[in-house]
C-alpha positions in Angstrom: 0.0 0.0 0.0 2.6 2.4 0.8 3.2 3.0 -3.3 -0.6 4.1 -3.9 -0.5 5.6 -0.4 -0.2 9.6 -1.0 -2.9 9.2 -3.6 -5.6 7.2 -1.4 -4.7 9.4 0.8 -5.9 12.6 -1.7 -8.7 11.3 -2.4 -9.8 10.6 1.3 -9.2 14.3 2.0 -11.4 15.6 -0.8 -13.9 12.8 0.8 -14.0 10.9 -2.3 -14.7 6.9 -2.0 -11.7 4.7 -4.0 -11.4 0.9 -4.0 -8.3 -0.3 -3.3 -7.5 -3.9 -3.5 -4.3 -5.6 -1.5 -2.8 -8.4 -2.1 -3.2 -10.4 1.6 -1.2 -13.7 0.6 0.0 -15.5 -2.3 0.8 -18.7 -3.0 3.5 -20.6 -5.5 5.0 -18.2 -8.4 2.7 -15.1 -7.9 4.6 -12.0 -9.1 3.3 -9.5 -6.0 4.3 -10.1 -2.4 1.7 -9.3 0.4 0.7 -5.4 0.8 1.1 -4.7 -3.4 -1.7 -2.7 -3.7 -3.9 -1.0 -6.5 -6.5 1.8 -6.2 -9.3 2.4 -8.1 -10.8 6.2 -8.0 -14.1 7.2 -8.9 -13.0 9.0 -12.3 -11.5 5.5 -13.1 -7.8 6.6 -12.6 -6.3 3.6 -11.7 -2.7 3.5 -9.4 -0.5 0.5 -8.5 -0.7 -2.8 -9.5 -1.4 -6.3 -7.7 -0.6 -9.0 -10.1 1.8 -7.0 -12.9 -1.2 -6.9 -15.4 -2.5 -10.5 -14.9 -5.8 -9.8 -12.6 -5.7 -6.2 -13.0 -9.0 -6.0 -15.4 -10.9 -7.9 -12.9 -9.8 -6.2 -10.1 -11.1 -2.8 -11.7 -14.4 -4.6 -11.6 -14.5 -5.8 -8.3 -13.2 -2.9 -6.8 -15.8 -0.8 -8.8 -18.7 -3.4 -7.3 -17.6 -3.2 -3.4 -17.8 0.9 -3.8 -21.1 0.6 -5.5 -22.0 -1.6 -2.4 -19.6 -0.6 0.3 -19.0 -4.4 1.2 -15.5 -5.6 1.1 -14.4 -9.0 -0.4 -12.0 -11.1 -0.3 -11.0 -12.8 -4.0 -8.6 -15.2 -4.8 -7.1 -15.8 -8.2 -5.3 -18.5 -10.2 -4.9 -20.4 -13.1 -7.9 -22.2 -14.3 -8.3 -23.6 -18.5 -11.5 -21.3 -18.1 -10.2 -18.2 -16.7 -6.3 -18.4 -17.3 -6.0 -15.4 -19.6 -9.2 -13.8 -18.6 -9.0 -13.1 -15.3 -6.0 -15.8 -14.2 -2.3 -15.3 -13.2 -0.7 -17.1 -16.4 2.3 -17.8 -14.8 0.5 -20.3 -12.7 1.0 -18.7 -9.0 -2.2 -17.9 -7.1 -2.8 -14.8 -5.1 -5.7 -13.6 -2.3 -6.8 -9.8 -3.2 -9.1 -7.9 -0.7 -11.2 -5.3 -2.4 -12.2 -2.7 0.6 -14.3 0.8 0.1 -11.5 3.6 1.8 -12.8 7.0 2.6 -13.2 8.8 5.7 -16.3 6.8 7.0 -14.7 3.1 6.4 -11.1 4.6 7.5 -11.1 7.3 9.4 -7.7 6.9 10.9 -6.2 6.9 7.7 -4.3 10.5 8.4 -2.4 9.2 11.2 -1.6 6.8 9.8 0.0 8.9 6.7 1.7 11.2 9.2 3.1 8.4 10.9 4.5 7.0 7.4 5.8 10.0 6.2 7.4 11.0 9.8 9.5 7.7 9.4 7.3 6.2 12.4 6.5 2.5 12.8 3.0 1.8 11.9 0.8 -1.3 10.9 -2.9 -1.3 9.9 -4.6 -4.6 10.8 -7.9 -5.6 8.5 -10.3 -8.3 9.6 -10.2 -9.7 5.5 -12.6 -13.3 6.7 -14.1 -13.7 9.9 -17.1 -16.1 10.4 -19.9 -13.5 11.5 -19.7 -11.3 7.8 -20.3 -7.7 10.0 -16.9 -8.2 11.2 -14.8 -8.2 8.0 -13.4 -5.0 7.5 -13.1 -3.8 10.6 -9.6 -2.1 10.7 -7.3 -1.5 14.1 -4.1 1.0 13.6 -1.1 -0.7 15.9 2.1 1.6 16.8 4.9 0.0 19.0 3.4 2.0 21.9 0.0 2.7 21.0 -2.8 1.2 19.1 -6.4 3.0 17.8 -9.5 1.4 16.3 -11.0 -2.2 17.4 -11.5 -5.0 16.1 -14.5 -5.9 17.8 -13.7 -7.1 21.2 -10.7 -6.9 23.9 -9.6 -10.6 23.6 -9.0 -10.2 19.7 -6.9 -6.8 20.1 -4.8 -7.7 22.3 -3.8 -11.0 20.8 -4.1 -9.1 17.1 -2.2 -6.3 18.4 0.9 -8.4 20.2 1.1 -10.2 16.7 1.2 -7.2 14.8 3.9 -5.8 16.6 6.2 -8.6 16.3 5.4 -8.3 12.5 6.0 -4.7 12.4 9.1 -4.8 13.9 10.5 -7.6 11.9 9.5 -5.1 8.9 6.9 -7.6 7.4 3.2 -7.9 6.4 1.2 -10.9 6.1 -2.2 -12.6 7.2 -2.6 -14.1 10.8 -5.5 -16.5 11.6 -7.3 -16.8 14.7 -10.4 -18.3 16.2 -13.7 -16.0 15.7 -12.4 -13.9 19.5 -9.2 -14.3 18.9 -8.1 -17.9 20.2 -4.3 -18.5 19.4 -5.9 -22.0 18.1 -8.7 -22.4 16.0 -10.0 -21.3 13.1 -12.9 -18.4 11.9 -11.2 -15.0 11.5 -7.9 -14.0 9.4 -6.8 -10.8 9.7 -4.0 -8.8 7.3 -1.1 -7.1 8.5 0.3 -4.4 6.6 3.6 -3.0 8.2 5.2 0.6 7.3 8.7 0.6 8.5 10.8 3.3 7.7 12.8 2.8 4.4 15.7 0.4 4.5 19.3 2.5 4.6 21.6 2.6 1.8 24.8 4.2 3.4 27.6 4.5 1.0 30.7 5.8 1.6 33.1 7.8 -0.8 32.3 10.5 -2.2 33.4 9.5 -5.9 31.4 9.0 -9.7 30.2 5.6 -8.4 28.9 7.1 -5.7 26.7 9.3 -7.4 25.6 6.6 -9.5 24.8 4.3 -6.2 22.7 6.9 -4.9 21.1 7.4 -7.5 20.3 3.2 -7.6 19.8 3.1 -4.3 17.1 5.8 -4.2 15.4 4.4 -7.5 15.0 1.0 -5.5 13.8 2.7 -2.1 16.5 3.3 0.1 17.0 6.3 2.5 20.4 7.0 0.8 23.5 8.6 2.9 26.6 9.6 1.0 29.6 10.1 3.6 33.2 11.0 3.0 35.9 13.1 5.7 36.8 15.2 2.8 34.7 18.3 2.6 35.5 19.6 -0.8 33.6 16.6 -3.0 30.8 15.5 0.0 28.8 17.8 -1.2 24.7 17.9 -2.0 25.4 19.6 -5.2 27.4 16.8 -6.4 25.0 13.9 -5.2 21.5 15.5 -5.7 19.7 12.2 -5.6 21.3 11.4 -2.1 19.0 12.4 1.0 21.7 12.8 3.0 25.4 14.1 2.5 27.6 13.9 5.8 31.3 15.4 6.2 32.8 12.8 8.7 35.1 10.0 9.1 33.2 7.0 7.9 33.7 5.3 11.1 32.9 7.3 12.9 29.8 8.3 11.8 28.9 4.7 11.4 29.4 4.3 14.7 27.7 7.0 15.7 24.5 5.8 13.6 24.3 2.7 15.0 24.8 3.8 18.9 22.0 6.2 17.9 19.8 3.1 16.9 19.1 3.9 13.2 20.8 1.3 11.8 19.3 -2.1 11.6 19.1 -5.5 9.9 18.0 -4.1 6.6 20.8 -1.7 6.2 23.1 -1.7 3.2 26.4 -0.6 3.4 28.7 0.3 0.5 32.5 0.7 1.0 33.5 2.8 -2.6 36.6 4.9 -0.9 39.4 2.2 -2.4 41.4 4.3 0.7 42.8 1.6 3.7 42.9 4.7 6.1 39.1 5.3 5.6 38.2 1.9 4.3 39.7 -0.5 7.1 38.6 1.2 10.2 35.5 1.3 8.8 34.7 -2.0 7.6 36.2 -2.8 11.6 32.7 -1.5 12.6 30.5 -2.4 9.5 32.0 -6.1 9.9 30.3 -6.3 13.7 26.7 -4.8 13.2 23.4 -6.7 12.3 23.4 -5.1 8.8 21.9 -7.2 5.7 24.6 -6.0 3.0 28.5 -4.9 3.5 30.3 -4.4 0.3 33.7 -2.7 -0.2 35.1 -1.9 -3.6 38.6 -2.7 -5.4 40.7 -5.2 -7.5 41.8 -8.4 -6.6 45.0 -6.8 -5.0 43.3 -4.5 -3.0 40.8 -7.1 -1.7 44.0 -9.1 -0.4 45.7 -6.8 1.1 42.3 -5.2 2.3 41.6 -8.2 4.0 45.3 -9.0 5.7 44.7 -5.6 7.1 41.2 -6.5 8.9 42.5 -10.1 10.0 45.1 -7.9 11.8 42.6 -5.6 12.9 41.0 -8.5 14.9 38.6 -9.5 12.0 37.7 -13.0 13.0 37.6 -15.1 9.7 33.1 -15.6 10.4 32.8 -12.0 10.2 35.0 -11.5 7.3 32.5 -14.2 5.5 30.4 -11.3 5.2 32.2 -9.0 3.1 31.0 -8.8 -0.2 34.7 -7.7 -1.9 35.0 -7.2 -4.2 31.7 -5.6 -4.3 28.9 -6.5 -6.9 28.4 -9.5 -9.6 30.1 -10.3 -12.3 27.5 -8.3 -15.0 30.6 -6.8 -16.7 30.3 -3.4 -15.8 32.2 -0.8 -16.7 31.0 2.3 -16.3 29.8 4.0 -12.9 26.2 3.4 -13.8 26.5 -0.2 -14.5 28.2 -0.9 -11.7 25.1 0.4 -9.4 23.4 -2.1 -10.9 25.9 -4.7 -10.2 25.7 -3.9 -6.6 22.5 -3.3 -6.0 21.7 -6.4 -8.0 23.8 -8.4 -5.5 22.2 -6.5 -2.2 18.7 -7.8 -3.7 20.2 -11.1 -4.4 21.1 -11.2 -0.7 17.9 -9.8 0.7 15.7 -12.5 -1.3 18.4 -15.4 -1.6 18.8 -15.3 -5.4 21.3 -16.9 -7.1 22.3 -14.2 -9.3 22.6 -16.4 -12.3 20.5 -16.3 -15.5 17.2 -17.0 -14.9 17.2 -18.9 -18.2 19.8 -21.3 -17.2 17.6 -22.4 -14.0 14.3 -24.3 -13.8 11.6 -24.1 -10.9 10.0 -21.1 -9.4 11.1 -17.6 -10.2 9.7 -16.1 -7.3 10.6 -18.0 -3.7 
């Protein structure tokens, strides 16, 4: 939902009535993961996508019908020889979709939400999408860390709802829970939909040189609250990474340090050595190496990467933590240039996140998505 988010959001303000439809789980090769969302406005404008043009059409239908009647539904879709290029996913996954009215009757705690989101605070809404007694579906409940609004019709199935939800929230992941009708930890009779806004991952890369620039710009294309940091004031500039959100004059270490005795950095953080500098790029990498991050690459030939590493085993670099290095940085695409070499890196930071193999789809058989 966040993609679709700001417009729903628009629309709710000028107390308008969209449909939006969310994909609530998905089973085998379907191409969205849980939370893809697509709106539907009353002009017909149409925003996001749950299915990358499979179910779309009949999506716009739906969503159309549950406005008309204000009565949410929960559709699932798959391939069938009747429906597999009507209204089917063709590439033979199958995927839940709940269609829900939003406006400021069904939702009206839809702005804090958005000022939570765009404040960078944790924040999940919870959906009753099936529940035995019908009146129930629908029913939404907002769930901070420290708070929660709304209710999901009785004490019993907030609290256990709400403990869930915060687990998810902080693992940074949405998905469907299921519950008995009250919310019994066994049992069956009510599934409810999780949908987690975490703050953007952090792409953090350091050196302030032409790759840089062009990992910024990757890394803010794919998401990422992007940090450019080098000691040397005369290139860390804004003016020469515009795409970056932040540009910081520091020793890299030592602001990584910093950043992570602050709290802000976290298992989804990517880190991205480009300095090719031992007195910036070892200390460093001495910090990088020891925090629960999900990427650390550092750039540089073969030599460098040898001596690079002789350095950080005499640094105190056990040989487990130097597993973790991605040096030199990126795969083997080939590239040359500055930009094509963003896309090798980030190419190998989503390999990572999602356990790719980072070989030619082609050349492999099974499911593409895992």
């Amino acid at each position: 939902m966040r993609d679709v988010l700001d417009d729903v959001y628009r629309r709710w303000q000028a107390g308008e009535t969209v449909g939006l439809g969310t994909v609530v789980a998905t089973f085998s090769s379907a191409p969205r993961a849980p939370g893809a969302s697509m709106m539907v406005a009353p002009d017909g404008t149409v925003v996001g996508s749950v299915s990358g043009g499979c179910v779309e059409g009949a999506v716009y239908e739906l969503a159309n019908e549950v406005v008309a009647e204000r009565k949410p539904v929960l559709q699932r879709y798959g391939v069938s020889d009747d429906d597999a290029f009507a209204v089917g996913l063709t590439c033979g996954g199958i995927i839940d979709i709940y269609v829900e009215p939003v406006d400021r009757e069904s939702m009206p705690e839809l702005e804090r939400v958005v000022e939570s989101v765009r404040g960078g605070e944790p924040v999940a809404v919870v959906t009753i999408v099936e529940h035995e007694t019908p009146g129930l579906v629908g029913e939404h409940m907002i769930v901070w860390p420290d708070r929660v609004e709304g209710s999901l019709g009785s004490s019993r199935m907030n609290d256990a709802v709400a403990d869930d939800a915060r687990g998810l929230l902080a693992a940074g992941r949405t998905g469907t829970l299921h519950y008995g009708p009250d919310g019994q930890r066994r049992g069956e009779g009510m599934a409810v939909f999780v949908n987690s806004f975490e703050p953007p991952p952090r792409l953090l890369v350091f050196g302030a040189i032409d790759f840089a620039a062009a990992m910024a710009r990757m890394g803010a294309y794919l998401g990422y609250q992007v940090t450019v940091c080098d000691a040397r004031p005369v290139f860390a500039t804004s003016s020469r990474f515009p795409e970056a959100h932040d540009v910081v004059v520091d020793w890299p270490h030592r602001y990584l340090k910093a950043e992570a005795e602050a709290g802000r950095i976290d298992g989804r953080t990517a880190i991205a050595v480009l300095t090719h500098d031992p007195k910036f790029d070892v200390p460093l990498l001495e910090v990088a190496l020891r925090l629960d991050v999900g990427y650390v690459g550092a750039m540089g030939s073969r030599k460098t990467h040898d001596d690079r590493f002789a350095r950080l085993r005499e640094a105190g670099i056990t040989e487990s933590e130097l597993e973790r290095l991605s040096s030199p940085i990126g795969l083997d695409l080939g590239a040359r240039t500055p930009e094509e070499t963003a896309v090798s890196i980030a190419a190998e930071i989503i390999a990572l996140r999602w356990s790719g193999t980072g070989q030619r789809l082609a050349a492999l058989s099974g499911r593409i998505h895992s």
